[in-house]
C-alpha positions, 0 to 999 in steps of 0.5 A: 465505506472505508477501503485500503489500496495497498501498493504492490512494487518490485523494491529493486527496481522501484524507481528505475523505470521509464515511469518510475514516480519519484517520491515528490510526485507520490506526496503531492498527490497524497497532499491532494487526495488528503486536502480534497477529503478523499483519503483518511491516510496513508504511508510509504513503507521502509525496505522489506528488508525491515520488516519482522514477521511475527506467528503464534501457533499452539502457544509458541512464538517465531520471529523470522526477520524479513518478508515470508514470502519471495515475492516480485513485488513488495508490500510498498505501501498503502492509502486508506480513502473513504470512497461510495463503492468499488468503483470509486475505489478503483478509480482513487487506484487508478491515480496512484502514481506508483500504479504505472510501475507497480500494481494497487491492491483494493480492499474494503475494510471490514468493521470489527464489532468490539 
């Protein structure tokens, strides 16, 4: 079963921590997990200050620059890994270097029917 970890970390303040990973260490981990079959993808995300969210509703589109929400944390990225079960999943998260600083979302991916 496939299942996306999502990466959750205030961008202020990403990398000023004790624990802080540094970019090195989170590509040699992905590199690992790629090599040893574990995981099917993944990408670290630009600022959220990049981002453009986009909504229809009743026919009309709004554009609104930037994340929706003020959050603490930021969407900063995700892993996609094919793992057995939710617990294999959550120890795949628990490796995530971002993890010490941070938080991991786990969430199975749901299969459209198309």
């Amino acid at each position: 079963m496939k299942y996306v970890c999502l990466v959750y970390a205030d961008e202020q303040d990403q990398h000023g921590q004790p624990d802080s990973p540094e970019d090195a260490e989170c590509h040699a981990f992905s590199q690992g997990q790629l090599e040893a079959g574990r995981m099917v993808g993944g990408q670290a995300l630009q600022p959220v200050a990049t981002a453009t969210t986009v909504r229809v509703r009743a026919g009309e589109v709004s554009i609104t620059d930037g994340p929706f929400a003020e959050t603490r944390e930021q969407l900063a990225g995700f892993y996609l890994i094919e793992a057995r079960d939710l617990n294999e999943a959550i120890r795949f998260a628990q490796q995530i270097p971002p993890a010490r600083v941070g938080s991991i979302e786990v969430r199975p991916v749901r299969d459209l029917d198309t």
